[in-house]
C-alpha positions as CSV (number, residue, x, y, z in Angstrom):
1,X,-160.8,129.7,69.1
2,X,-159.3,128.6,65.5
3,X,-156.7,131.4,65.5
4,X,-155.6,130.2,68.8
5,X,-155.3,126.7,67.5
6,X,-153.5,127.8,64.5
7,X,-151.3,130.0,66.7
8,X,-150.6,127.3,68.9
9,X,-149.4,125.0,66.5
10,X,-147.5,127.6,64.9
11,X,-145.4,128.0,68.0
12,X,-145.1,124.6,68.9
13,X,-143.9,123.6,65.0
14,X,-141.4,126.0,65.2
15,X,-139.8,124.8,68.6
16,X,-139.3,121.5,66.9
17,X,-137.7,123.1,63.8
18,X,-134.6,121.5,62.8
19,X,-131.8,124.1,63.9
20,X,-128.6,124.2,60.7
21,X,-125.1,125.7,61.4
22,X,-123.1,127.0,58.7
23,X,-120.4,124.2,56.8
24,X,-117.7,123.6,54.8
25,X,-117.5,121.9,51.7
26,X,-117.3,118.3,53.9
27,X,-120.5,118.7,55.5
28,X,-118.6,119.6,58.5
29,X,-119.5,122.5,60.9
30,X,-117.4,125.8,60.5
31,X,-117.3,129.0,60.8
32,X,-115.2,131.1,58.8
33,X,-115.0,135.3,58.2
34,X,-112.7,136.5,55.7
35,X,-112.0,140.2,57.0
36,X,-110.2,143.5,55.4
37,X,-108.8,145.7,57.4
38,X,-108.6,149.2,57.0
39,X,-105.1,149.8,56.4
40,X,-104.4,147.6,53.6
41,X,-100.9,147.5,53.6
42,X,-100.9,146.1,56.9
43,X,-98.3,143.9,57.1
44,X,-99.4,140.1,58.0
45,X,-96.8,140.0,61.5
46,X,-98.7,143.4,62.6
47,X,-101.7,141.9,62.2
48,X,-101.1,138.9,64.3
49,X,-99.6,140.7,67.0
50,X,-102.9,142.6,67.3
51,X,-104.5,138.9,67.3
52,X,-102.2,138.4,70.0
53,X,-103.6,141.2,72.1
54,X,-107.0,140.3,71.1
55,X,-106.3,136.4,71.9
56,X,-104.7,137.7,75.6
57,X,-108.1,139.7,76.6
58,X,-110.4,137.7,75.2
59,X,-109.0,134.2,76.8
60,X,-107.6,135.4,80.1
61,X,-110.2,133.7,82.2
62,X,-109.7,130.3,80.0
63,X,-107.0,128.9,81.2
64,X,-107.3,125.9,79.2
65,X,-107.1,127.6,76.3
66,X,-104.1,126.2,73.9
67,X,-102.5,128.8,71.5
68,X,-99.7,127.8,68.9
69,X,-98.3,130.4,66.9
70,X,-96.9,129.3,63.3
71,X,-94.8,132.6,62.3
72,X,-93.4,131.6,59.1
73,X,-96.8,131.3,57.5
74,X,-98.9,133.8,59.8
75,X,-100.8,130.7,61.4
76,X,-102.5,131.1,65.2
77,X,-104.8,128.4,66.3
78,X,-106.1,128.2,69.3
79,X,-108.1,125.6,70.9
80,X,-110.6,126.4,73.8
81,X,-114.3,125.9,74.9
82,X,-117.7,127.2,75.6
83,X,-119.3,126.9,78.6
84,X,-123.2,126.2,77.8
85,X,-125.1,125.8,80.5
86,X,-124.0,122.0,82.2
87,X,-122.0,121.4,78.8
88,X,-118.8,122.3,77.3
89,X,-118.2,122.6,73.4
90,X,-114.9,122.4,72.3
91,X,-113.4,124.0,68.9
92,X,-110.3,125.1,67.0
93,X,-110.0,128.6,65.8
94,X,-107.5,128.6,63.1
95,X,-106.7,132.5,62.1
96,X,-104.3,133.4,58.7
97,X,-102.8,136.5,58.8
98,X,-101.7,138.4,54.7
99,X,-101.5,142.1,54.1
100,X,-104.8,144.0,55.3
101,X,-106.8,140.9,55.9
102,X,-107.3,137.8,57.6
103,X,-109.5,135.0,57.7
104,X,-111.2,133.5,60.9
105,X,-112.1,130.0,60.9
106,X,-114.2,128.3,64.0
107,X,-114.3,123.8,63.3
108,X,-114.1,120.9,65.1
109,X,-116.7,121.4,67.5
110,X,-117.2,118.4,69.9
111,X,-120.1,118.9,72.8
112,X,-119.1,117.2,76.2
113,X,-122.0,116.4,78.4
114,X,-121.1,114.2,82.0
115,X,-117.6,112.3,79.9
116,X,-120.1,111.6,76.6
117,X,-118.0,113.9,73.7
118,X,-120.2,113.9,70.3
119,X,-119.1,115.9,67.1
120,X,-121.6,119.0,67.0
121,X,-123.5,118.0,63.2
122,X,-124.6,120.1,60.7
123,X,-128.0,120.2,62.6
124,X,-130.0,119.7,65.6
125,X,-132.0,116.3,65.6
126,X,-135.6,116.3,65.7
127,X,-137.6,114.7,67.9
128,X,-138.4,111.7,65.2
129,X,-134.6,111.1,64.0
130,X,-134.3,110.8,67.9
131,X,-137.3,108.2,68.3
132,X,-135.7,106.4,65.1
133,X,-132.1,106.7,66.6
134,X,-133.9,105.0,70.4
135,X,-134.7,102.3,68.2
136,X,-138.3,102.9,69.7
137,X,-137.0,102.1,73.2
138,X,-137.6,105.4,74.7
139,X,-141.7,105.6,74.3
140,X,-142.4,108.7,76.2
141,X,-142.7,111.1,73.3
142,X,-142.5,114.4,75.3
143,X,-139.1,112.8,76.9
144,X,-138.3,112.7,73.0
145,X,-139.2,115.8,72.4
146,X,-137.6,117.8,75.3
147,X,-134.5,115.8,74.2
148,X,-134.4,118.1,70.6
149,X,-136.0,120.9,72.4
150,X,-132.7,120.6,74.1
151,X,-130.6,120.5,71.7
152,X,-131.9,122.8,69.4
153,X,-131.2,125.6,72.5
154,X,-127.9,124.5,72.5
155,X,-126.9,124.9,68.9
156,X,-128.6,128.1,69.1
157,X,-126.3,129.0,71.8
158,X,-123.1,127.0,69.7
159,X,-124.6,129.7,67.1
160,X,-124.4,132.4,69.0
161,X,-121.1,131.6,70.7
162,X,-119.3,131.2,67.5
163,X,-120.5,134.4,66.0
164,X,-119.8,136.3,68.9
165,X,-116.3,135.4,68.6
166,X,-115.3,136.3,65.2
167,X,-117.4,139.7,66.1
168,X,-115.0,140.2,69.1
169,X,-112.4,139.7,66.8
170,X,-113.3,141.8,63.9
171,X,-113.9,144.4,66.3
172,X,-111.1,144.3,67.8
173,X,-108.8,144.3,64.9
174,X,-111.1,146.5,62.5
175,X,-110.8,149.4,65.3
176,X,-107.5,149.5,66.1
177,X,-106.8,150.7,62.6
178,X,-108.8,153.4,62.5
């Protein structure tokens, strides 16, 4: 019966653990991959016409998806969105192209839930920074904690989203040179 209590609480402690996504110098949230590709002498305009390609599969279903192409300095950013479960979480991936490397950067991430947009922090809230942030209005405490039960799953799956990109991407422009 003890171990079952300690096990319980256990599980139920790390449910309501705070959830922290990687950031930048600002405290903002970003994601960034600095990547070298095989052939080293890769020129930077061969590279990002292979983002290009990569861009064209992996965003032919979004077709909100902005791209803007700065060729003088080997810029592509691209603006676009997850879909996570009812909400959409927008971002910027900014990509810089040089000789046999590039660097991948995922930022301003703003979740959209029923016309509400808030900035995606550092990390999820907990279920007391919620209670404090109510003001104590909202006094049903597993209402409170559902709340960061539910938004610790969705930074888990901002997480996941955002890693799976720059894989896709490495992928993609690690194999080709092969």
């Amino acid at each position: 019966m003890k171990y079952l209590l300690i096990i319980t609480l256990f599980v139920s402690g790390s449910a309501f653990a705070q959830l922290r996504l990687p950031t930048n110098e600002t405290g903002q949230v970003q994601y960034q991959e600095i990547v070298r590709v095989p052939n080293e002498k890769l020129p930077a305009r061969q590279l990002m016409n292979q983002l290009h390609d990569w861009a064209e599969f992996y965003y032919e279903s979004e077709s909100a998806a902005e791209q803007q192409y700065d060729p003088e300095h080997n810029i592509q950013f691209i603006k676009s969105a997850y879909h996570i479960d009812d909400q959409i979480v927008r971002y910027t991936l900014t990509v810089e192209a040089k000789f046999g490397r590039y660097r991948a950067t995922i930022t301003d991430l703003i979740a959209e839930d029923k016309g509400i947009s808030v900035p995606v922090r550092a990390s999820s809230s907990t279920a007391a920074e919620l209670e404090r942030a109510s003001g104590g209005k909202i006094t049903n405490r597993k209402l409170i904690e559902q709340a960061a039960q539910q938004q610790a799953e969705l930074y888990r799956q901002i997480d996941k989203s955002c890693r799976g990109t720059l894989a896709s991407l490495k992928q993609y422009l690690t194999t080709l040179q092969k």
